[in-house]
LOTOR-417796 format. One record per atom (N, C-alpha, C): residue in one letter; x, y, z. Coordinates in steps of 0.001 Angstrom, whole numbers, padded with zeros to 6 digits, always signed. Layout:
LOTOR-417796
AXYZ/...
This chain:
LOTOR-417796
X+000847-001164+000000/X+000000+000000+000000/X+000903+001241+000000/X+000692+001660-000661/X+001135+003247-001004/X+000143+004340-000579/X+001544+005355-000211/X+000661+006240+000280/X+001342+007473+000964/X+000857+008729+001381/X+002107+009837+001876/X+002410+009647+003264/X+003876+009561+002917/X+004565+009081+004301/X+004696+010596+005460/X+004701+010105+006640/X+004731+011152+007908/X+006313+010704+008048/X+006582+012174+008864/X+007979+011843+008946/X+007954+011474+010905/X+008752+011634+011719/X+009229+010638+012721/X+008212+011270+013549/X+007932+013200+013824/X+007046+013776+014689/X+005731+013840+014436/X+005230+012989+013116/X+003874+013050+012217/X+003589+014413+011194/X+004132+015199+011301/X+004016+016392+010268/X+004071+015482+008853/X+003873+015866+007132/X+004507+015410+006548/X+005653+015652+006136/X+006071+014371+005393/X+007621+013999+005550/X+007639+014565+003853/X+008723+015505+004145/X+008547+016299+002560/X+010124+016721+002144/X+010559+016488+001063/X+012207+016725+000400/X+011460+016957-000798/X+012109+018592-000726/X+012349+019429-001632/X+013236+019115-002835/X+012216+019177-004057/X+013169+018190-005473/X+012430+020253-005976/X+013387+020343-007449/X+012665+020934-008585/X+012562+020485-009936/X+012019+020312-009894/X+011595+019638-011532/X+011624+020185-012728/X+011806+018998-013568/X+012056+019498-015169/X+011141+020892-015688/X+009484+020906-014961/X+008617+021696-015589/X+009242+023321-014439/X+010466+022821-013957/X+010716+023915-012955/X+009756+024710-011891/X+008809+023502-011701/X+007932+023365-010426/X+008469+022576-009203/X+008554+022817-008408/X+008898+022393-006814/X+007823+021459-006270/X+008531+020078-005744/X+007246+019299-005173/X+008277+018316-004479/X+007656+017656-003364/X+008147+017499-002597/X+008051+016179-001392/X+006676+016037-001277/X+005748+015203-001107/X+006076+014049-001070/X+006864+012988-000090/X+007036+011341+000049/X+006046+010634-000331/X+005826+009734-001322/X+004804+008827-001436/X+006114+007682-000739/X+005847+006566-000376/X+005991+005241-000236/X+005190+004110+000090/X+005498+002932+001160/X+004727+001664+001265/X+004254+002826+003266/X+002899+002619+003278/X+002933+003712+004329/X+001696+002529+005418/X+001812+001156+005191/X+000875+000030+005902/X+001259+000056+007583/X+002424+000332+007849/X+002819+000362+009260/X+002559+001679+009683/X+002904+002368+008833/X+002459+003874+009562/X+001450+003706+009527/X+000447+003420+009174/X-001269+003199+009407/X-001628+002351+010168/X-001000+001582+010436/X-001641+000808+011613/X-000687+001470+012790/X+000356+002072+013235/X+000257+002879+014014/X-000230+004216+014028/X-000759+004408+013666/X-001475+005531+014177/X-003286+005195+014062/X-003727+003797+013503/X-005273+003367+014722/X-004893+002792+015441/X-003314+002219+016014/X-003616+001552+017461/X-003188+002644+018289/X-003084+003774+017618/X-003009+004769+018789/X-004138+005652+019077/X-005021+005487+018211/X-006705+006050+018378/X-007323+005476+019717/X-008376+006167+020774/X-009378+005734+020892/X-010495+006258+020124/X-011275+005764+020329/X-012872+005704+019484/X-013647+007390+020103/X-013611+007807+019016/X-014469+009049+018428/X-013287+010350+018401/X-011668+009544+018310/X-010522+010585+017839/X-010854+010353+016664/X-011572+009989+015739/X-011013+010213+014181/X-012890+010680+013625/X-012795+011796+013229/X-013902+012318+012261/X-014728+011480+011698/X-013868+010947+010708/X-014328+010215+009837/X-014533+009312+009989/X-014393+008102+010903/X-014876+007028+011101/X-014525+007057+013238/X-015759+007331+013760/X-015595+008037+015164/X-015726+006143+015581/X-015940+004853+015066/X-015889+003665+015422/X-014356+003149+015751/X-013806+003267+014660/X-012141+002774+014835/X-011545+003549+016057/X-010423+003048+016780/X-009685+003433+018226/X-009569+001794+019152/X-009045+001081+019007/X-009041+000000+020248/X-008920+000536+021633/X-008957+001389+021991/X-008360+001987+022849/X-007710+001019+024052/X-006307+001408+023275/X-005796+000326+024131/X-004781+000742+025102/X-005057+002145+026105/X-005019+002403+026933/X-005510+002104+028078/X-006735+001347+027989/X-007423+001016+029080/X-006924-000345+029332/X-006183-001036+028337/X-005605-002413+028880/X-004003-002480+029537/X-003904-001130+029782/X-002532-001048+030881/X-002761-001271+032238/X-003513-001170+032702/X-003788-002110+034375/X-004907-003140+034329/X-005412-002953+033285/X-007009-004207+033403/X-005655-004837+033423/X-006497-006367+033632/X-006245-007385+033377/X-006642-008431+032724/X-005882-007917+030687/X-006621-008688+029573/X-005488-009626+029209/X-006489-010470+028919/X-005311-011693+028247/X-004963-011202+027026/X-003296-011697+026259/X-003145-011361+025051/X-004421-011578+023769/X-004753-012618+024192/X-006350-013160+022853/X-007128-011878+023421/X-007566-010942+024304/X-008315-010033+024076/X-007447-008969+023544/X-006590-008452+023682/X-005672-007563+022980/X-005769-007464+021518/X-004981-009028+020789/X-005029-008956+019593/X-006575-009122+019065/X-007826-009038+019608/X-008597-009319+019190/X-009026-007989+018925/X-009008-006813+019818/X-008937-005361+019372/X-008329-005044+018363/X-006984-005443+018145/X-005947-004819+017718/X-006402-005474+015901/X-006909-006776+015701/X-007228-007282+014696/X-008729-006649+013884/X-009664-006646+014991/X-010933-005713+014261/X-010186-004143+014030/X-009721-003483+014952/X-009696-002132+013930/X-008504-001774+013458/X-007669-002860+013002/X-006720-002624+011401/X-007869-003197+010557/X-008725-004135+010652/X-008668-004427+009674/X-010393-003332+009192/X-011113-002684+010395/X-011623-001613+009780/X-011002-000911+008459/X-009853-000514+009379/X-009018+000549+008251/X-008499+000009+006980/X-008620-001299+006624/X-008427-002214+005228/X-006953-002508+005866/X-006387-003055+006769/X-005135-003315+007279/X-005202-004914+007602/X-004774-005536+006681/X-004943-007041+007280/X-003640-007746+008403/X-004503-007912+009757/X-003296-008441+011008/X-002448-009187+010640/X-003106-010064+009984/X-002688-011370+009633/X-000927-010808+008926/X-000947-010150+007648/X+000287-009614+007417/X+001119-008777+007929/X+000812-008047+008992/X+000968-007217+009725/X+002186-007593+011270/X+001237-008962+011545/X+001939-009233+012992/X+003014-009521+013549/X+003641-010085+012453/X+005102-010159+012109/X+006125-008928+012729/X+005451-007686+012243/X+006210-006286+012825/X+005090-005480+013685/X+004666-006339+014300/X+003542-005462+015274/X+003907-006582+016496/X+004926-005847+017853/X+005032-006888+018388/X+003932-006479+019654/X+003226-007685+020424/X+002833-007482+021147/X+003485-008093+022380/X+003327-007665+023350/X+004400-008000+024631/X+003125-007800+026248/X+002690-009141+026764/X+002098-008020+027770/X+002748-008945+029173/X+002423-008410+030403/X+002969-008905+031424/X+001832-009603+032054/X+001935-011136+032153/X+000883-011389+032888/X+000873-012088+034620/X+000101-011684+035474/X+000628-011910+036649/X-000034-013191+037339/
């Protein structure tokens, strides 16, 4: 998936080229699937306008006490809201939790 890349603080990530038509542009396209799924597992639900459903909010599972299968089970419905399939994903999405 392609798409305009954010640079490290989320602004966009932009290098200044000038071009043959001696117009200036600048604009990163690349593969932008990880940057999108971090930034809905950093949503909760009704941060985003446009779809106020997506957010796992998965702030609230820092002292509950959820098993990993409820975690990735958040974490799997809203990537894959956003057309983000886990399944390819999980590989570089590590999850880590402490259980007592």
């Amino acid at each position: 998936m392609k798409g305009i890349l954010l640079a490290d603080n989320g602004d966009l990530a932009i290098k200044p080229v000038l071009g043959k038509d001696g117009m200036r542009s600048g604009i990163i396209i690349g593969g932008s699937e990880m940057q999108n799924a971090y930034i809905v597992l950093g949503l909760n639900q009704g941060e985003l306008k446009e779809d106020p459903l997506i957010g796992p909010n998965l702030l609230r599972f820092i002292r509950a006490k959820a098993t990993k299968t409820a975690v990735i089970r958040q974490v799997r419905i809203h990537l894959e809201r956003d057309g983000l399939d886990y399944d390819e994903l999980k590989e570089r999405i590590n999850i880590n939790l402490k259980t007592d």
